[in-house]
N, C-alpha and C positions, 0 to 999 in steps of 0.2 A: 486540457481537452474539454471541449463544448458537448453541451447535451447531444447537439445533430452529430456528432463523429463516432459518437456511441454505439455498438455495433455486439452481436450475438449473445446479449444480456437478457434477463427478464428482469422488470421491472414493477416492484411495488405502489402503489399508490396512494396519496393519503385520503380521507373518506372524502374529503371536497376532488379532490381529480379523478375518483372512481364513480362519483356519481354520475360527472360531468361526462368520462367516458363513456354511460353505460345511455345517459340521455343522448348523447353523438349518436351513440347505434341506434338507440330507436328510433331520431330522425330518420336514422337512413334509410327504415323500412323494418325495423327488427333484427337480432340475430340471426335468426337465417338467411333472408336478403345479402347482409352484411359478410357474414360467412363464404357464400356462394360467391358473392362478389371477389371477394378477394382468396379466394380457392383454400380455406380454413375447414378446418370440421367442425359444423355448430354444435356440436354435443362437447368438444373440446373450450369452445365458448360457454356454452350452458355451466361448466362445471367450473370454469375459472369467474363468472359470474355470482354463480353460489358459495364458492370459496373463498370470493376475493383475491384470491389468486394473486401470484405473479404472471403480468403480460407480456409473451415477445414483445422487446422495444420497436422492432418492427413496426410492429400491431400500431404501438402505441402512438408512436411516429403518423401513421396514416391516418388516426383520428385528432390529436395534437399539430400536427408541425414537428418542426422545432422549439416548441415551445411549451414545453413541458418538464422543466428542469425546480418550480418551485412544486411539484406536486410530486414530487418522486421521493418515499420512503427510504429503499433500499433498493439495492438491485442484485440478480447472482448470476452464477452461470447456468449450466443444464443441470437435469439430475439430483441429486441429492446437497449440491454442494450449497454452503452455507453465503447466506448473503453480507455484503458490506450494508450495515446500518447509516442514519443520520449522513448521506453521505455528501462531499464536499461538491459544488457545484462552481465553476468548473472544477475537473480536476486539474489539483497542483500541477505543473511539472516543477519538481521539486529538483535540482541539480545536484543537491547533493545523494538522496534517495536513488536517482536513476545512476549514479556513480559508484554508490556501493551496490546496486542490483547490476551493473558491469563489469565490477570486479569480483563479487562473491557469491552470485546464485545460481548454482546451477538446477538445472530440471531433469528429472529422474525419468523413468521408463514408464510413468503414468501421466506426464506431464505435469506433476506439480514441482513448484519450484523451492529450492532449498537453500537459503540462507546459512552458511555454517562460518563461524566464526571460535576462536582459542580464545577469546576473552569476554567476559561481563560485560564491558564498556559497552564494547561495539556490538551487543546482541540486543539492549536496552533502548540504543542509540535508534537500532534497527527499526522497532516496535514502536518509537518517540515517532518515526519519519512515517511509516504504513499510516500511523490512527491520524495525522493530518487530512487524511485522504477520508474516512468516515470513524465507525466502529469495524474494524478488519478484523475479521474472526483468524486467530493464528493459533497455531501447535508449536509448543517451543522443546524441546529435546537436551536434557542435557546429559552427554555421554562422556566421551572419551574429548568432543570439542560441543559446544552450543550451534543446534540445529533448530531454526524457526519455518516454519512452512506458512505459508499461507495462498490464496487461490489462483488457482491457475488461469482461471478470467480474468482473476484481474492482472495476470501478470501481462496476459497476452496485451492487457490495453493497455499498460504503462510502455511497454517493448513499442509502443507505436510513438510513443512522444519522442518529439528531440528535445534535447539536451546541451548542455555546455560542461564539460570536467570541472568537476569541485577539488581543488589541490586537497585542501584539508583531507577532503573524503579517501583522494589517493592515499596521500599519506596514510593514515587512519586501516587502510586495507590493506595497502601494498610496499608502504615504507619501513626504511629502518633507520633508528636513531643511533650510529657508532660513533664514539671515540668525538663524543660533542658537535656529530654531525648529522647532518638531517638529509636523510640520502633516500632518492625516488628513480628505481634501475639503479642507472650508474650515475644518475643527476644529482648534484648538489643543490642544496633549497636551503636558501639565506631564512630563517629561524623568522626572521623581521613579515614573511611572506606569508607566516602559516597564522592562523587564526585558532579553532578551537578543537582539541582533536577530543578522543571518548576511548581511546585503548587505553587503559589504565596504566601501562606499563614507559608507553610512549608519552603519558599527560608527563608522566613524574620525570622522566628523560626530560621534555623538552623544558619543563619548568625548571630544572637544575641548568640549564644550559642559560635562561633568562637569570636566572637567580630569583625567581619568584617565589620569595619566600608565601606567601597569603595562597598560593597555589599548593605548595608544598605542603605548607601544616594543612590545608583540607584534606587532602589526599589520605595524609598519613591519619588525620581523623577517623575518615572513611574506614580504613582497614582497619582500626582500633574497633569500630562498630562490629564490623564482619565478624571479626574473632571473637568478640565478645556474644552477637549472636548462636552464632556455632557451637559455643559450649553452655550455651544453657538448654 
């Protein structure tokens, strides 16, 4: 996704494109001028001026263009909510990310969206694919299964991109490995086909079905850590 597709954000600045900003407005006759112009409240300007504020990208857009994507800090949504730092420009579309936010997130009665996964792998996996995207401020939960939240801005902008299905990522969310087989629904998936999965439970499945021993003893490494963390 391109800076110009960017849509009901506010947007941080870094001190070279706030200044730039703020010298645009004055050309154009001052904040007020500027304001009136574009049917804003100058005192809602005044304040994001002295604050430094985040700007509706709107805003920002009509004094930039399109072309304001190396001057962008962060950006958030309305409200209180916390911003994506350092953020990637364009954003990803990442195929595997938008694969498991297809099969695993749902959105609650506030609109934020919730990631819930029954294993480590895949909640770690989750949080690996988000910070590609900037610094994503996330809430992780762990209950009865691993609940990660993160913004519901941003979910609305990734819900905009297309995508292509990432097998692995199915697998990874929606498969199951029985009886040395690697089953997606009722679909058979020849082993040769899948690449790297992150469910802890299905690595060690499939790596026993390859005979990947260099697989296996990491794994079983892995857990020897865990347990040994655990009780100390």
């Amino acid at each position: 996704m391109e800076f110009s597709e960017l849509e009901n954000v506010r947007i941080k600045l870094d001190r070279k494109g706030t200044q730039e900003f703020w010298h645009r407005v004055n050309e154009f006759g001052g904040v007020k001028n500027f304001a009136d112009a574009f049917g804003i409240s100058p005192s809602k300007m005044y304040n994001w001026k002295a604050k430094e504020a985040y700007i509706p990208i709107k805003l920002v857009k009509k004094v930039f263009g399109n072309q304001a994507s190396q001057h962008v800090k962060a950006y958030k949504g309305g409200g209180r909510s916390k911003p994506v730092k350092n953020p990637a420009y364009p954003i990803p579309e990442n195929n595997e990310l938008l694969t498991r936010i297809n099969c695993s997130v749902t959105v609650n009665k506030n609109g934020i969206p919730l990631y819930q996964a029954s294993d480590e792998g895949l909640i770690r996996r989750f949080n690996e694919l988000l910070q590609k995207i900037g610094d994503v401020p996330i809430k992780l939960y762990d209950r009865d299964i691993y609940e990660l939240r993160y913004p519901k801005y941003l979910h609305k902008l990734l819900m905009k991109l297309d995508y292509e299905q990432d097998l692995d990522a199915l697998v990874d969310e929606k498969g199951r490995i029985e009886n040395n087989q690697v089953l997606l629904n009722e679909d058979k998936i020849g082993v040769e086909n899948l690449g790297e999965l992150y469910h802890r439970e299905k690595r060690l499945k499939l790596a026993l079905i390859r005979k990947d021993n260099n697989e296996i003893a990491k794994l079983m490494s892995e857990e020897k850590e865990k347990v040994k963390k655990a009780l100390k």
